[in-house]
C-alpha positions as CSV (number, residue, x, y, z in Angstrom):
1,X,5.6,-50.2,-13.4
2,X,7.6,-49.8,-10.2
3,X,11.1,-50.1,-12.6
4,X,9.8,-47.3,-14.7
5,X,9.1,-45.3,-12.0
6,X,12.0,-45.0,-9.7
7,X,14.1,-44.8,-13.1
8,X,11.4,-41.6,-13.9
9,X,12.6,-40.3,-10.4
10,X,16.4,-41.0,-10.9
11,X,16.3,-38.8,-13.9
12,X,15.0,-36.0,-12.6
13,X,17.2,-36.1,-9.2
14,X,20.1,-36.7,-11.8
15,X,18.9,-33.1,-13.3
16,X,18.4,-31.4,-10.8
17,X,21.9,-31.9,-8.8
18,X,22.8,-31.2,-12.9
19,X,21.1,-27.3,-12.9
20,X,22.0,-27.2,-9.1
21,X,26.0,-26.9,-11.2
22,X,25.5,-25.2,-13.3
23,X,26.7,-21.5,-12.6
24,X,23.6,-18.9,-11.9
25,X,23.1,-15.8,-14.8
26,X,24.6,-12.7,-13.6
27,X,22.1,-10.3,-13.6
28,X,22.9,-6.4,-14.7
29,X,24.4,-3.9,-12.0
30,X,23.1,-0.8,-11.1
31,X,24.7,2.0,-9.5
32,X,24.8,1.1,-5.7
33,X,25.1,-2.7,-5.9
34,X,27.9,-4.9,-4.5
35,X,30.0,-6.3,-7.0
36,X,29.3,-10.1,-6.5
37,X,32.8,-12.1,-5.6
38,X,32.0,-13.7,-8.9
39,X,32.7,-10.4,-11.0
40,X,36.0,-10.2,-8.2
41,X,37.9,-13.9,-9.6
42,X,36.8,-14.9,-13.2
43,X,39.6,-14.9,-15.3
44,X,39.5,-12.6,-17.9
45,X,41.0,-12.5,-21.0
46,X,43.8,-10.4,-21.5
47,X,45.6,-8.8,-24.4
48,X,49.3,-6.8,-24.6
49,X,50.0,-8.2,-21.4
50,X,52.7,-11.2,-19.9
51,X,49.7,-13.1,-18.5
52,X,47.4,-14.6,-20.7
53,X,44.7,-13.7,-18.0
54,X,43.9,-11.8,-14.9
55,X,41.2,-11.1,-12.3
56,X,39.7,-8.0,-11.3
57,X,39.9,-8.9,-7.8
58,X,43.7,-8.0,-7.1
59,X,42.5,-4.3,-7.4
60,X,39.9,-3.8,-5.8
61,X,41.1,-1.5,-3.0
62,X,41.3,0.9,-6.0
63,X,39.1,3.0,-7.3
64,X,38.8,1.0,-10.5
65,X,37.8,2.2,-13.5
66,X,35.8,-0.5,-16.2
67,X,36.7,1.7,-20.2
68,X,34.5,0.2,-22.6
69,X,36.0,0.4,-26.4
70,X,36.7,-1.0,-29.6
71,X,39.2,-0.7,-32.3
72,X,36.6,1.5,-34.3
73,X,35.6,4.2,-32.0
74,X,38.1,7.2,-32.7
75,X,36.6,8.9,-29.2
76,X,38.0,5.9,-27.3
77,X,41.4,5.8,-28.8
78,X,41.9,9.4,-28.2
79,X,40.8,8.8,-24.6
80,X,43.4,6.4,-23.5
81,X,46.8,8.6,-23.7
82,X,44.3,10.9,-20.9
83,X,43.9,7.6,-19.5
84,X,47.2,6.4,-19.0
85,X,48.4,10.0,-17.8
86,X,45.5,10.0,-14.8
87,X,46.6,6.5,-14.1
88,X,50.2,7.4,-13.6
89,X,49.0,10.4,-11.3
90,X,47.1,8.5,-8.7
91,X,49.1,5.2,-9.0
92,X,48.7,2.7,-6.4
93,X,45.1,4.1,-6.0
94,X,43.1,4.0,-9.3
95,X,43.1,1.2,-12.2
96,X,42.1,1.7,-15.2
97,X,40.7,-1.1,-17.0
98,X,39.7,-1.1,-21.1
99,X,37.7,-3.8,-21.9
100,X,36.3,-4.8,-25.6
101,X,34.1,-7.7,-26.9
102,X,36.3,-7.9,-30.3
103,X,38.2,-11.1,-30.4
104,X,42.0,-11.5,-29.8
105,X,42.5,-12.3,-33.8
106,X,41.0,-8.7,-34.3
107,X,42.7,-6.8,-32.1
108,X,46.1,-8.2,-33.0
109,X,45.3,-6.6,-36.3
110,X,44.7,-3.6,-35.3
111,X,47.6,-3.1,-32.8
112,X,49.9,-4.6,-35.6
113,X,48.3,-1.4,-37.8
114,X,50.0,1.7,-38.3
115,X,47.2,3.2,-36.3
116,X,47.3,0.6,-33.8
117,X,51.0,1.1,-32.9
118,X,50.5,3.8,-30.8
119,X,48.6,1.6,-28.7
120,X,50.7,-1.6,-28.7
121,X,51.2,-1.4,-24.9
122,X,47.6,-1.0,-24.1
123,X,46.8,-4.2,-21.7
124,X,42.9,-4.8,-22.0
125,X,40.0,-7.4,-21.4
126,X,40.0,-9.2,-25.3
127,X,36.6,-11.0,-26.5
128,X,34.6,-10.3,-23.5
129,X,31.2,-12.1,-22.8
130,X,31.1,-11.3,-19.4
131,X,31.2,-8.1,-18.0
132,X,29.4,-6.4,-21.0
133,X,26.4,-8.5,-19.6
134,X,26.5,-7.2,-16.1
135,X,27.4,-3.3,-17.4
136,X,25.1,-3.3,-20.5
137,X,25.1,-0.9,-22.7
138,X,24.6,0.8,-26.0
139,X,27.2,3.0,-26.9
140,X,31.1,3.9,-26.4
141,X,33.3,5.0,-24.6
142,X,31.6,3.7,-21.3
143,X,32.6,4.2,-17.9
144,X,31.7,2.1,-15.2
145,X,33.1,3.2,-11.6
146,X,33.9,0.7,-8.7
147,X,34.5,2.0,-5.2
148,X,34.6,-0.1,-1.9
149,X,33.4,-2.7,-3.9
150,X,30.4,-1.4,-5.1
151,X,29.6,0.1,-8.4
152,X,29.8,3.6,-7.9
153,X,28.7,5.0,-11.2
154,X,28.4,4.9,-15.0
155,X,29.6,8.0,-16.9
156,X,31.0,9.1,-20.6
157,X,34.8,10.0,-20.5
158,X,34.7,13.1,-21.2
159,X,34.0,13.2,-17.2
160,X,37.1,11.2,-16.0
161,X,39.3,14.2,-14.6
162,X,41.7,14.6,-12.3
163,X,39.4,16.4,-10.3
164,X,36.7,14.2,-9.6
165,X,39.1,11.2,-9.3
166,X,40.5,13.4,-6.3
167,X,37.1,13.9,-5.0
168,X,36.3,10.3,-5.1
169,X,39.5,9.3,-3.1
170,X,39.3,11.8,-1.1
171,X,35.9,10.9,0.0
172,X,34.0,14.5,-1.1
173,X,30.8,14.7,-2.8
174,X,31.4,13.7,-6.0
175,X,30.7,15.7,-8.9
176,X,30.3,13.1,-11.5
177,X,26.9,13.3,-13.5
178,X,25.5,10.1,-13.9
179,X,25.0,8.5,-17.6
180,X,22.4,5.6,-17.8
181,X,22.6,5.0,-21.5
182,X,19.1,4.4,-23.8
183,X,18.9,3.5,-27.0
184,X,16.6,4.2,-30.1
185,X,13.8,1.8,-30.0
186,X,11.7,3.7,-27.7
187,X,10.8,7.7,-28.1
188,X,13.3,10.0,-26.8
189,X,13.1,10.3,-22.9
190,X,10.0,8.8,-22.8
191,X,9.3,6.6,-19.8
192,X,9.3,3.0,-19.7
193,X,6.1,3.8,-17.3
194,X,4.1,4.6,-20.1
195,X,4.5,1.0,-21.9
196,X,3.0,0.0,-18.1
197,X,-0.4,2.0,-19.0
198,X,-2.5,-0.6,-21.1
199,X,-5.6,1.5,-21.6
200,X,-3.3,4.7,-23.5
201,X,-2.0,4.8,-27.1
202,X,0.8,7.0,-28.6
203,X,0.1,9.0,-31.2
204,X,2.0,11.7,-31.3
205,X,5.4,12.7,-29.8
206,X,7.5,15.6,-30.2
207,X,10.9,16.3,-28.4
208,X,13.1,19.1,-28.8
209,X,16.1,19.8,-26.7
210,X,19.3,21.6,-26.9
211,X,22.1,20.6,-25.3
212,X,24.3,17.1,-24.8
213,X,22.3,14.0,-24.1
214,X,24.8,12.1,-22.4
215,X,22.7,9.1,-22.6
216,X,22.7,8.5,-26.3
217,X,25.5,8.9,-28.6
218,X,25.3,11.3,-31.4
219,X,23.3,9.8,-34.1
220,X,19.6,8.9,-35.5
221,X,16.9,6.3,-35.5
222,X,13.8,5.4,-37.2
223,X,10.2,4.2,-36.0
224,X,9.0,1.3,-38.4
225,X,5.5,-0.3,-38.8
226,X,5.5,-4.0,-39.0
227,X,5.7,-3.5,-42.9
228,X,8.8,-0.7,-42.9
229,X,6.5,2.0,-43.2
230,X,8.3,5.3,-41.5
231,X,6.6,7.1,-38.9
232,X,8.8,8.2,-37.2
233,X,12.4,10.0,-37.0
234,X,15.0,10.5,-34.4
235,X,18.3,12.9,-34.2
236,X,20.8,13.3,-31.5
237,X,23.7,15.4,-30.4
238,X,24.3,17.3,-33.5
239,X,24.1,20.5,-35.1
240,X,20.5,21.9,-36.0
241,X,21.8,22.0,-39.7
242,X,22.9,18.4,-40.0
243,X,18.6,18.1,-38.8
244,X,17.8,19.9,-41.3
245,X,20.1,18.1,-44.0
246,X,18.5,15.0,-42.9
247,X,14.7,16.5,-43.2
248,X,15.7,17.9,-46.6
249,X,17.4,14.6,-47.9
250,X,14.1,13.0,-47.4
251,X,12.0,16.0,-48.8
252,X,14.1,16.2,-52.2
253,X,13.8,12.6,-52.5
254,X,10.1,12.7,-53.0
255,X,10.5,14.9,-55.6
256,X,13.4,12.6,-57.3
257,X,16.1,15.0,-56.7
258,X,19.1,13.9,-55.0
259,X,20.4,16.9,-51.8
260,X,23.6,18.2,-51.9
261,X,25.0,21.3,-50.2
262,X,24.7,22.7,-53.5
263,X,21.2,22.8,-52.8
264,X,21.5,24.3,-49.6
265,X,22.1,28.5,-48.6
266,X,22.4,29.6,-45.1
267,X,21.6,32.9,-44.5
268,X,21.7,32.5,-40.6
269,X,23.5,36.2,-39.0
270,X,25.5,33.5,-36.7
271,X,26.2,30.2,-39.0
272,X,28.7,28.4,-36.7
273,X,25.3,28.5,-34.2
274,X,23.6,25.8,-36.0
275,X,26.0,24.4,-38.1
276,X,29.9,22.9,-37.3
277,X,31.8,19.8,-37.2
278,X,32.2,17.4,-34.6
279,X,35.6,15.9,-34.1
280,X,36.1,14.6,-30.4
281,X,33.1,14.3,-28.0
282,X,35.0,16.6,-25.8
283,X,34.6,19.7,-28.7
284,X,33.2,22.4,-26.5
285,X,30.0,22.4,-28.4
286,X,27.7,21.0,-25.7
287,X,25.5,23.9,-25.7
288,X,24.9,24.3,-29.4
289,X,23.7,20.2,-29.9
290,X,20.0,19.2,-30.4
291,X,18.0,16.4,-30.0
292,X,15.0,16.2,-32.1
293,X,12.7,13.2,-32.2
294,X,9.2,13.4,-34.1
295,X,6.3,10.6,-34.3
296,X,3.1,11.0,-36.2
297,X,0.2,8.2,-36.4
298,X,1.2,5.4,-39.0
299,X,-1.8,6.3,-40.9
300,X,-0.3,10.0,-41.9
301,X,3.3,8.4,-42.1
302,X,3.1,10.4,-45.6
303,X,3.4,13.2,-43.6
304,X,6.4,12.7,-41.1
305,X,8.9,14.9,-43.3
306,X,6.8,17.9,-44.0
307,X,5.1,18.4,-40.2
308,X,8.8,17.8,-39.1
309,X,10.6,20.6,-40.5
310,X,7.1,22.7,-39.5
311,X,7.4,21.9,-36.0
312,X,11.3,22.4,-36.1
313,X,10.6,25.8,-37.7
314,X,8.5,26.9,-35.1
315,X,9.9,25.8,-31.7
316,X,14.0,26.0,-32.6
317,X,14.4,30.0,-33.5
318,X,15.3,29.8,-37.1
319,X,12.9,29.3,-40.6
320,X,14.2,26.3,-43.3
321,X,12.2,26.7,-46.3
322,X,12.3,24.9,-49.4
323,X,12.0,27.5,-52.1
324,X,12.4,27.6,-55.8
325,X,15.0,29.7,-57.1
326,X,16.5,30.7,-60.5
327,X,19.7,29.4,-60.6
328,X,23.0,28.8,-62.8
329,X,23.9,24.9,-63.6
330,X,25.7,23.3,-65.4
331,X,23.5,21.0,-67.6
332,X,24.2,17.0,-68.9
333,X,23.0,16.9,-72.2
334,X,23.0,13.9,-74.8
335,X,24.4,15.7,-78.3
336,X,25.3,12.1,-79.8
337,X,22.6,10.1,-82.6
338,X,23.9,6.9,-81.5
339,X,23.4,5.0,-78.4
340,X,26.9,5.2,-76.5
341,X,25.8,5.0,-72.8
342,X,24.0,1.5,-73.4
343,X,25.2,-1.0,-70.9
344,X,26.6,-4.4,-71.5
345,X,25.6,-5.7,-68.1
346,X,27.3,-7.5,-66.1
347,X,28.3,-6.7,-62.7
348,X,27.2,-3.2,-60.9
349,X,29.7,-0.9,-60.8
350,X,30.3,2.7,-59.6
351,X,33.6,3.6,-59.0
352,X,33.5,7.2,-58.6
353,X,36.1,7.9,-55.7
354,X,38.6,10.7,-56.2
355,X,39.4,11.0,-59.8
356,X,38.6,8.4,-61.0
357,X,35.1,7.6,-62.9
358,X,33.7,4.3,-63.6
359,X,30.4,3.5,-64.6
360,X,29.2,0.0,-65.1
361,X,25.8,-1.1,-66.1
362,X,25.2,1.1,-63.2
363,X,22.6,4.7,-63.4
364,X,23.8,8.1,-65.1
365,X,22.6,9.7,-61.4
366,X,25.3,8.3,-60.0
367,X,27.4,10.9,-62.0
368,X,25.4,13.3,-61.0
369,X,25.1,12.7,-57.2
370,X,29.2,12.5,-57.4
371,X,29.8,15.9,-58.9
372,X,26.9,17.5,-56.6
373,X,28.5,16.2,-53.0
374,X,32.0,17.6,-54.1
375,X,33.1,21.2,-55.4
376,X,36.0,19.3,-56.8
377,X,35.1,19.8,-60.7
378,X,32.5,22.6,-60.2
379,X,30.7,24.9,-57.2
380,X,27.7,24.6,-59.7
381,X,24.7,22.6,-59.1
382,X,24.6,19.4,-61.9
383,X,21.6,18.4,-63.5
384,X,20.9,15.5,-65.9
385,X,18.4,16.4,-68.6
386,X,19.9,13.4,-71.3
387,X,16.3,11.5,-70.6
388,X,18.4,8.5,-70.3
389,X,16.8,6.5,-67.5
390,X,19.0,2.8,-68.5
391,X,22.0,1.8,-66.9
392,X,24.9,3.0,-68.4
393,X,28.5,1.8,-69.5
394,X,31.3,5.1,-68.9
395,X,34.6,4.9,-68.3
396,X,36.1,8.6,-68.1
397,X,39.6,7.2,-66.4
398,X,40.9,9.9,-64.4
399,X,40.0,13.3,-64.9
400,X,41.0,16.3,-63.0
401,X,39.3,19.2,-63.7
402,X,36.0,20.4,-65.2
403,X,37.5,20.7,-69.0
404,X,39.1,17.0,-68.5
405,X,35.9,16.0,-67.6
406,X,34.1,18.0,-70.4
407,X,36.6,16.0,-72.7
408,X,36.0,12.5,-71.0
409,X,32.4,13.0,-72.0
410,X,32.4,14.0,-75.4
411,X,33.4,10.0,-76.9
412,X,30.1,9.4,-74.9
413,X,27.8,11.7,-77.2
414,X,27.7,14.1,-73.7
415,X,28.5,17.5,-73.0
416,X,28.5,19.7,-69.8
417,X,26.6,23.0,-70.5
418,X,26.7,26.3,-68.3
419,X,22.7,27.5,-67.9
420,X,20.1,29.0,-65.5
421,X,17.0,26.5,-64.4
422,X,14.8,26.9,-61.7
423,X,15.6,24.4,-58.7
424,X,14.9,23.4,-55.1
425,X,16.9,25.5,-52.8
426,X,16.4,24.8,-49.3
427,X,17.3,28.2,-47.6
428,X,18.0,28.3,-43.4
429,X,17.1,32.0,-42.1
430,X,17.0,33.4,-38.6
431,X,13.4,34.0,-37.4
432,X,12.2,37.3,-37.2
């Protein structure tokens, strides 16, 4: 018995001198904390450079700036030439540093890449693990801030200028606005506070904002039951049209008809108000992005879409209305006796990119959904009234134009016809 023991107590001696080694979790930073001399001399991982790795610690006099990225985010790669060129300006006195979690075998790729070329010289952190964990966060480009060794703040890039890099060094009041990032699986600005209150249930939550969110990239999410059930929608930083789209999409889907733009007429006095395109975060379009998130009980989930698009209607300035409205079509029709569409099975196919149209085993709405979403063949809307509802074999090869197409069609017992037919229009007006 007294052999058992002391063996009992060498064992757990023996494991604790073992945890007492091993190293301790870095916890998160926050704006304001010391950067622990940890963070200052692990080698990390470096990519493009002579030096397999180096430590952050031989710049810390600088102001140093931590660029989050990846090989996939177009914002980031356009960042870094305005990167490079602020680095040049204040050298000796800033660093910037871009750091990714994709592994050296991917980013070899993609700097081997025609793409990629233009950034073959970039020297950054490769496969990270480590300072990910103590900057968390959900979206890119990222900016953490270090400054007399603490970190100093966490912003997009769109707010790394010349300017405030000179007010930082030179000590001023800086004018950078803060970006603690959120993500989507909690409602829209709501605080964590609430989750704190155990005797209060949400049942209801409406946002609408205009205007950049820095905290969230542009986007949307979804709120789920336990069983996938819906009840709830999210948008953020884009156009009030794309809301819309995405309110409509959903609408026309519970009456089984795919939305397309050609089911959808502006007739807003000022279009480019509600509706452009995005192409660099730093578009000056700040003032004309929404946020839009909308929760109703699970039990009237059935009714997220509809009270939606009424509560947009009311509070954003502008009326979208899905109306019916007679309109001209072209019109699939079956004109053959035999059955030519019937698939042979096999494996799924719907090769319908460009010009080039293959069906196999594989539904005739995919057609239709193709020659909707493009004005390519015709700006009319395309319905299917074959009543086929089976897959379908058709290979039409390539076709260029509406009458190649009209010709593709015919071997298959189809035919295209021009005619009027009342459809779902969903029409965007300015409010009265």
């Amino acid at each position: 018995m007294k052999k058992k023991f002391c063996r009992e107590i060498l064992s757990l001696t023996l494991l604790a001198l073992l945890f007492l080694q091993l190293p301790a979790q870095q916890k998160a930073l926050k704006i304001g904390d010391a950067i622990p001399e940890k963070v200052w001399t692990t080698p990390l991982s470096v990519v493009n450079a002579p030096q397999k790795t180096i430590k952050l610690g031989k710049d810390r006099d600088k102001l140093i700036l931590l660029d989050f990225w990846a090989t996939w985010c177009g914002s980031c790669l356009k960042n870094f030439p305005k990167m490079e060129a602020l680095e040049k300006q204040f050298e000796g006195k800033l660093k910037v540093l871009p750091v990714t979690g994709e592994d050296l075998a991917t980013l070899n790729k993609f700097f081997a890449s025609k793409n990629g070329q233009r950034f073959k010289n970039l020297i950054s952190v490769a496969g990270d693990p480590f300072l990910s964990k103590i900057f968390p966060h959900y979206a890119i480009p990222f900016i953490v801030w270090i400054k007399d060794g603490k970190v100093l703040n966490t912003t997009d890039a769109s707010q790394v200028t010349a300017d405030n890099i000179q007010e930082i060094l030179q000590g001023k009041k800086s004018s950078v606005e803060t970006v603690l990032q959120i993500g989507r699986d909690r409602p829209l600005m709501l605080a964590e506070q609430f989750d704190l209150e155990k005797k209060t249930t949400l049942v209801n939550y409406t946002l609408l904002s205009k205007g950049r969110i820095k905290a969230i990239a542009p986007g949307s999410g979804f709120h789920r039951s336990n069983d996938g059930v819906v009840y709830g929608r999210q948008w953020t930083n884009i156009s009030l049209m794309n809301i819309y789209r995405g309110i409509a999409y959903e609408l026309f889907e519970k009456e089984n008809t795919p939305f397309s733009e050609k089911r959808l007429v502006n007739l807003v006095k000022n279009p480019e108000a509600i509706d452009f395109t995005i192409t660099h975060e730093d578009d000056p379009v700040d003032d004309r992005l929404y946020n839009f998130e909308f929760i109703v009980p699970q039990n009237k989930a059935d009714q997220l879409y509809p009270n939606m698009l009424k509560a947009l209607n009311e509070f954003s300035g502008y009326s979208a209305l899905i109306e019916k409205q007679r309109t001209k079509c072209l019109v699939l029709k079956k004109t053959g006796a035999s059955d030519d569409l019937k698939t042979k099975g096999g494996t799924v196919v719907s090769n319908v990119l460009e010009t080039t149209i293959i069906l196999r085993n594989a539904p005739l709405e995919h057609l239709i959904v193709y020659l909707n979403v493009n004005n390519q063949f015709t700006d009319l809307n395309v319905i299917d009234e074959t009543g086929y509802t089976d897959n379908v074999d058709l290979n039409l090869g390539t076709v260029k134009d509406l009458a190649e197409l009209k010709k593709a069609l015919q071997k298959y017992g189809l035919t295209l016809i021009e005619e009027e037919r009342d459809l779902s229009i969903l029409v965007v007006r300015d409010r009265p």
